[in-house]
C-alpha positions in Angstrom: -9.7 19.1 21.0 -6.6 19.9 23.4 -5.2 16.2 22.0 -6.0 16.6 18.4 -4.2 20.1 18.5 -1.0 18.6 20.3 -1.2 15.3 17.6 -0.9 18.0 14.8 0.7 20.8 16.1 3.2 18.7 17.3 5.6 17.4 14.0 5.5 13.6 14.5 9.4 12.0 15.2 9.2 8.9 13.0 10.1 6.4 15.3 9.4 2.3 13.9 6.3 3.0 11.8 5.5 5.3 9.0 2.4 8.3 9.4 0.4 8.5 6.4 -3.0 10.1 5.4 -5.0 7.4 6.6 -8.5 8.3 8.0 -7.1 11.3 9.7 -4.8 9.1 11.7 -1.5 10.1 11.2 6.8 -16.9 2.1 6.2 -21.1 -0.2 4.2 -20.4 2.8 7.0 -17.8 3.2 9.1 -18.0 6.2 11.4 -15.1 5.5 14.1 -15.0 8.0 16.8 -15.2 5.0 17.5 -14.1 2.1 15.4 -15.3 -0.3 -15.6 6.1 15.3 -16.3 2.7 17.1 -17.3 1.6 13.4 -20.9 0.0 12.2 -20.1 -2.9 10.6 -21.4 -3.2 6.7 -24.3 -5.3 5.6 -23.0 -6.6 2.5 -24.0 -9.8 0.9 -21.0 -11.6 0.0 -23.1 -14.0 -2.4 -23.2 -10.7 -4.7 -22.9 -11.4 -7.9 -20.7 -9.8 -10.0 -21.8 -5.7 -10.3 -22.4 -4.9 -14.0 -21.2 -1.0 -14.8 -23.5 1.6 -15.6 -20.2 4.1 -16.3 -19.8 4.7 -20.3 -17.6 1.8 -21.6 -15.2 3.1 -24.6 -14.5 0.7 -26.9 -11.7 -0.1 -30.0 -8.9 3.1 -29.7 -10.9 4.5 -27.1 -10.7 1.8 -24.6 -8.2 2.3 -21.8 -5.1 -0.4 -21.9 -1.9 -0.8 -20.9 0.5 -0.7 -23.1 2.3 -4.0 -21.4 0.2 -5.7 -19.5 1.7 -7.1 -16.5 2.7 -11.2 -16.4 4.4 -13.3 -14.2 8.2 -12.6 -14.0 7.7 -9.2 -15.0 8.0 -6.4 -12.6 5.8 -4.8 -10.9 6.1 -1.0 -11.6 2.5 -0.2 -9.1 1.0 2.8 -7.2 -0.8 2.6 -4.0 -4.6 3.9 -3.9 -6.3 4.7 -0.5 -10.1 4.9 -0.5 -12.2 6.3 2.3 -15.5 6.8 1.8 -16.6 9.9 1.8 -19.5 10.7 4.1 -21.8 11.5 0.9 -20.9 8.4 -0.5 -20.2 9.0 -3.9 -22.6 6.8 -7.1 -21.3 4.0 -8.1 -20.9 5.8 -11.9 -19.0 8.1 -9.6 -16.2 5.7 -8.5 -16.0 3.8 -12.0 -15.5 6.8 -13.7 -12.7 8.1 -11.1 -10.8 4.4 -11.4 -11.2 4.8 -15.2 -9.4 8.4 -14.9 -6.8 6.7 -12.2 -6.3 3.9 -15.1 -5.3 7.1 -17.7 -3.2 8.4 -15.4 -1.2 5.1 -14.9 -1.2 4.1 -18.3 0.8 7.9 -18.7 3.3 6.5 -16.2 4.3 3.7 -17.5 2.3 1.5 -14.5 1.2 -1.7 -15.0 0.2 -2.8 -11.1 -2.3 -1.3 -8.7 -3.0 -1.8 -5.5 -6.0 -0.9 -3.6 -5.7 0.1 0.2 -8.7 0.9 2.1 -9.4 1.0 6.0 -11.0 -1.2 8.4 -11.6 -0.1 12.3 -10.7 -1.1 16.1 -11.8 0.2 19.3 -8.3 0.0 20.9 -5.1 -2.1 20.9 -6.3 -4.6 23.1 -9.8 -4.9 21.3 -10.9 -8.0 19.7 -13.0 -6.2 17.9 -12.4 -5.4 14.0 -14.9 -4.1 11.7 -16.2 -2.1 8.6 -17.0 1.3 9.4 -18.8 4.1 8.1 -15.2 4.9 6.0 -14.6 1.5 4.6 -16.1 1.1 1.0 -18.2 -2.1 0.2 -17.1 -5.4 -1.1 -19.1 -4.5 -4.4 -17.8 -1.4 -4.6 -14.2 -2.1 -4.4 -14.9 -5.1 -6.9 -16.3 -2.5 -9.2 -12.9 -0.4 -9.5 -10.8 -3.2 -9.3 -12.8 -4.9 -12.5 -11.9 -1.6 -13.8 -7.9 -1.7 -13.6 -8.9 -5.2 -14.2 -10.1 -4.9 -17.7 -7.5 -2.0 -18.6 -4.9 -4.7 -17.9 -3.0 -3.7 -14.8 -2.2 -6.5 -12.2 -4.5 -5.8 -9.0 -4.2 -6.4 -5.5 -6.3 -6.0 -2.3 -5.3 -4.3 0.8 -7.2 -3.5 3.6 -5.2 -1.6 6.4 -6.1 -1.1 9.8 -7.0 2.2 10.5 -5.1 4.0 13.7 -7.6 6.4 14.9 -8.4 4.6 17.7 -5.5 3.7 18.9 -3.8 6.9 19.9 -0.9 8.0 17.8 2.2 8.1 17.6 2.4 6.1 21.2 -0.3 3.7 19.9 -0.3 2.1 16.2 -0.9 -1.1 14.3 1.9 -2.7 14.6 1.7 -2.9 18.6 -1.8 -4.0 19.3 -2.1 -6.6 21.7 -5.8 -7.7 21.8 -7.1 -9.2 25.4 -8.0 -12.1 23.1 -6.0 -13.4 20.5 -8.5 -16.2 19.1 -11.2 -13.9 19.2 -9.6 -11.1 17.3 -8.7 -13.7 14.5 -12.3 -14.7 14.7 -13.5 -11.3 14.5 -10.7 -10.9 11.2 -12.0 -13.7 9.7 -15.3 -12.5 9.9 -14.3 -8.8 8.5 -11.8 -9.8 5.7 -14.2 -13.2 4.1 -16.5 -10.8 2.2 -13.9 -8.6 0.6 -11.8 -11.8 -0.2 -15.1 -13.4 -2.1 -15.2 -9.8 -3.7 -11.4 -9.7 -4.6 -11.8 -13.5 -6.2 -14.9 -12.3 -8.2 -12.6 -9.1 -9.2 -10.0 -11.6 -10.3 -7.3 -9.9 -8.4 -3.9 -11.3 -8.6 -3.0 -10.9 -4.8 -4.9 -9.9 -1.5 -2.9 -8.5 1.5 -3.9 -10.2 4.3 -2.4 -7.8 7.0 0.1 -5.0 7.1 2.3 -3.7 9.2 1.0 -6.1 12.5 4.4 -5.8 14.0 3.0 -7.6 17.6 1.2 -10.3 16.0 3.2 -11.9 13.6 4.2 -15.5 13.8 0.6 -15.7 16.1 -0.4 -19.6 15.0 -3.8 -18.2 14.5 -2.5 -16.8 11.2 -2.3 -20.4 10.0 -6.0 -20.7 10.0 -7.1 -17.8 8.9 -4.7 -17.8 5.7 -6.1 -21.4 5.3 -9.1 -19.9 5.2 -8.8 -16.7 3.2 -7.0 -19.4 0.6 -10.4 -21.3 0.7 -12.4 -18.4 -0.7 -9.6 -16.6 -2.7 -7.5 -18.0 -5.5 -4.9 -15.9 -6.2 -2.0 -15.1 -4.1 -2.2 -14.7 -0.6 0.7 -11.8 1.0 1.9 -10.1 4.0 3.6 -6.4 3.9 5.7 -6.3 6.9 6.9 -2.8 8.2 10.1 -1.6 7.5 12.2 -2.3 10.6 10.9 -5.6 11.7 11.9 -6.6 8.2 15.1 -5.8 9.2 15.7 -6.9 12.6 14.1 -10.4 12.4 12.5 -12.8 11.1 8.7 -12.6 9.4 7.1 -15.9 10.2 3.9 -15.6 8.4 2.2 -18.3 6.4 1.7 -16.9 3.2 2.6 -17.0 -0.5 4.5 -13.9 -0.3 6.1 -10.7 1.4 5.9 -7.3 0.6 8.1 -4.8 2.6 6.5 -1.1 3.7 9.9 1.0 3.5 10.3 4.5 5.1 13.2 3.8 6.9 15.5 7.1 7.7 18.7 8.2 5.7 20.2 10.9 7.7 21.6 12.5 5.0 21.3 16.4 3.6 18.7 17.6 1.1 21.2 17.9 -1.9 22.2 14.7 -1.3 22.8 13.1 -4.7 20.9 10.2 -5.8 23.5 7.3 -5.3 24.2 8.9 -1.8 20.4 7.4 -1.4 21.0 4.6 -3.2 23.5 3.6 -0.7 21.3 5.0 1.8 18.7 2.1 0.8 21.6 -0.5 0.3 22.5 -0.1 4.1 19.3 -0.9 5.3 18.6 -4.1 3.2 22.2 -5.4 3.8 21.3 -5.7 7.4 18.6 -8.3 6.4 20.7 -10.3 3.0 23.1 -8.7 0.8 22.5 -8.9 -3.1 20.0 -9.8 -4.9 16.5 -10.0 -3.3 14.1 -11.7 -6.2 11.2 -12.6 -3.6 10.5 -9.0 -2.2 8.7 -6.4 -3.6 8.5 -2.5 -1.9 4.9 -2.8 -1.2 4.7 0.6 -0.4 7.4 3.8 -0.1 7.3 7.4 -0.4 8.5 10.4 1.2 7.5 14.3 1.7 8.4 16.5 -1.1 9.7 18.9 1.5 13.3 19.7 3.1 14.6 17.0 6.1 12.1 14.2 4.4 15.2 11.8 4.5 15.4 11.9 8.4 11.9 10.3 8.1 10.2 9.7 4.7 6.8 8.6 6.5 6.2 11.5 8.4 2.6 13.1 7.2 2.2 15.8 9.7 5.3 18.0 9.2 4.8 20.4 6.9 8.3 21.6 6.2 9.0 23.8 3.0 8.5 22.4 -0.3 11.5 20.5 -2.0 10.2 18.5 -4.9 14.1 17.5 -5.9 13.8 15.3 -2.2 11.1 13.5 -3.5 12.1 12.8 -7.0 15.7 11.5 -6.2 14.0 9.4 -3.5 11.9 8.0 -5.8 15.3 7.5 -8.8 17.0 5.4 -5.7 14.2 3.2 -4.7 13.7 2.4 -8.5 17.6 1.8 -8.9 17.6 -0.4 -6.0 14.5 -2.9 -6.8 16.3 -2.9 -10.5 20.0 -3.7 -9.1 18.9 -6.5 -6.3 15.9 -7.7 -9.0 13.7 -6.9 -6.6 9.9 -8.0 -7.8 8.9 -3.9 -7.9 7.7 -1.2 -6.3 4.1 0.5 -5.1 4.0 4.5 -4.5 2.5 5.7 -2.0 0.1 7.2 -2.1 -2.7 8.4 -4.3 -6.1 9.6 -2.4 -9.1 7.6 -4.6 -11.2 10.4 -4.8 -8.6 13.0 -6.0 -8.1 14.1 -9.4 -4.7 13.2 -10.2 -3.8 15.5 -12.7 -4.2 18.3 -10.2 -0.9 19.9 -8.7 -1.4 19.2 -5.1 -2.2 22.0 -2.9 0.5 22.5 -0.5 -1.0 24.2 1.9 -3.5 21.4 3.2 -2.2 18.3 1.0 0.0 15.7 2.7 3.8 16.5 1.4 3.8 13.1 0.2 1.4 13.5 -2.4 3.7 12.9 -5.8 0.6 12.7 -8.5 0.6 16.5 -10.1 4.6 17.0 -9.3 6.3 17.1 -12.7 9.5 16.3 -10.9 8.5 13.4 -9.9 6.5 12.1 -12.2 9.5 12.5 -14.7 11.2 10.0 -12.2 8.5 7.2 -12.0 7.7 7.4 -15.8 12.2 7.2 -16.1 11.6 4.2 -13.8 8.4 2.2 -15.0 9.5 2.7 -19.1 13.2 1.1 -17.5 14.6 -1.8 -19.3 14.3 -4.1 -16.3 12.8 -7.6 -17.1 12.1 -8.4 -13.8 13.4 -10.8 -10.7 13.1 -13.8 -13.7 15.9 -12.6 -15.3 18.1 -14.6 -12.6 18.3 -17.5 -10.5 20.0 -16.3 -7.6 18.2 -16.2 -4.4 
């Protein structure tokens, strides 16, 4: 009890990682170095076949469809969803229903990409051990609401996310794990993700994450196998979304199709700063990795509190500072001008809780500050940015 009160009575100074509402817890084969609870593992049977709904399915006008339907070369204008399960474990008509009012919401933005995050569990950072836990939802049932964003039309992607619980934040996080083992935690990875990659190829999901934010173990040559692997069971593409700073400062060796970039990197600027301030702001920080355009990256995930000082450190989740929604929707203007100017492949929101109602306002006296779904502000800038005239990174050759 003394820790948890000090971890969140204490406001977190974002340092090279970003604190977000998980679980309670605060690239060709790309080479991009250039510009260019102790958990109870699941018993899920992977040879499921494919779930069929028992949610009401509309049909002609009434059927749920974007109005654009994402295809290769266009951008990706997507919001991050993280699902926990929730210890009642909600019906399966349950979820279906709540991705089909997720879907309405998007389609009201202007979205036409989703990704789905969801948490998987350690017992330390030197563990070897990685499992499902009592939080993590089901291969089936994760197929379910992705065949739902599926069949409205939205490009889908996979993304399980290590939770941090365990690992003692701030001091301890993802990205600096450093198992006793390294070839038995890829073992033990492989072993986790091959059931929710047979369920993300069933799904027919255009991409599947295969780590985030693993700061300490990129480059490892045990990714080389499992990718192998995880490209063996799943036919779509295959990606990695680095962390903010180590995109930065060197190079991300990691043999996959593509890279995404997690961005809540600090602009120490005021709170009436005016958008091209950020703009500049977010110009610095990918200059220091390639100047101009970047057509192979997308911003996998960014956000930022909708509070005053969120520029000093847009990840932080446990400050509660007061309420600025004018931060949060010039943050989100300059991230969109910047993936449109340096044809960027597009940008993911963070975040939107899978079992909220999104056309709530959120409640700011226990929501996280980076909550955006319900904040008119906001909104007004994402729908501005998704209903853009941007044709995506195949509108130019240069790399």
């Amino acid at each position: 009890m003394a820790v948890l009160t000090l971890v969140l009575g204490t406001p977190f100074v974002l340092g090279d990682h970003p604190v977000r509402w998980e679980s309670g817890s605060a690239l060709p084969r790309i080479v991009t170095g250039d510009p260019v609870e102790s958990a109870t593992p699941t018993t899920e049977d992977p040879g499921v076949s494919p779930p069929s709904s028992t949610a009401p399915q509309p049909s002609g006008t009434d059927a749920l469809q974007v109005a654009k339907p994402w295809k290769k070369g266009m951008p990706q204008w997507g919001v991050q969803f993280y699902w926990e399960e929730e210890k009642d474990k909600r019906s399966d008509t349950f979820i279906e229903k709540q991705a089909r009012k997720h879907a309405e919401y998007l389609i009201g933005l202007g979205a036409n990409s989703v990704s789905v995050s969801f948490p998987f569990f350690t017992e330390g950072r030197t563990s070897n051990v990685l499992t499902a836990g009592a939080k993590t939802p089901s291969p089936e049932r994760l197929q379910r609401v992705l065949k739902v964003f599926k069949d409205a039309g939205f490009r889908t992607t996979l993304r399980p996310i290590m939770d941090e619980a365990a690992l003692n934040p701030p001091a301890g996080w993802r990205g600096n794990i450093e198992p006793a083992s390294r070839s038995a935690w890829f073992t033990s990875y492989e072993g986790f993700l091959t059931p929710y990659l047979k369920a993300a190829e069933r799904a027919e999901a255009t991409t599947f994450v295969i780590a985030t934010e693993l700061n300490s173990m990129e480059g490892d040559p045990g990714w080389a196998a499992l990718v192998a692997s995880a490209e063996k069971t799943f036919s779509g593409e295959v990606a990695y979304d680095a962390n903010w700073d180590n995109y930065v400062s060197g190079r991300i060796n990691m043999p996959v199709s593509h890279l995404g970039v997690d961005a809540y990197f600090p602009v120490k600027v005021a709170d009436t700063a005016p958008v091209q301030t950020l703009v500049d702001g977010w110009n610095d920080w990918l200059d220091k990795k390639a100047k101009g355009p970047l057509p192979n990256i997308t911003i996998s995930e960014t956000g930022i509190g909708a509070m005053n000082g969120a520029y000093h450190a847009p990840g932080d989740f446990y400050t509660k500072n007061a309420v600025n929604p004018k931060v949060q929707a010039n943050w989100y203007k300059a991230a969109c001008q910047v993936v449109q100017e340096r044809k960027m492949q597009g940008v993911y929101w963070w975040s939107i809780w899978f079992d909220d109602d999104p056309n709530d306002a959120p409640d700011d006296k226990v929501a996280s500050r980076l909550d955006f779904a319900g904040r008119p502000l906001t909104e007004k800038a994402i729908k501005s940015c998704f209903n853009s005239a941007y044709a995506g990174p195949g509108t130019q050759t240069t790399n």
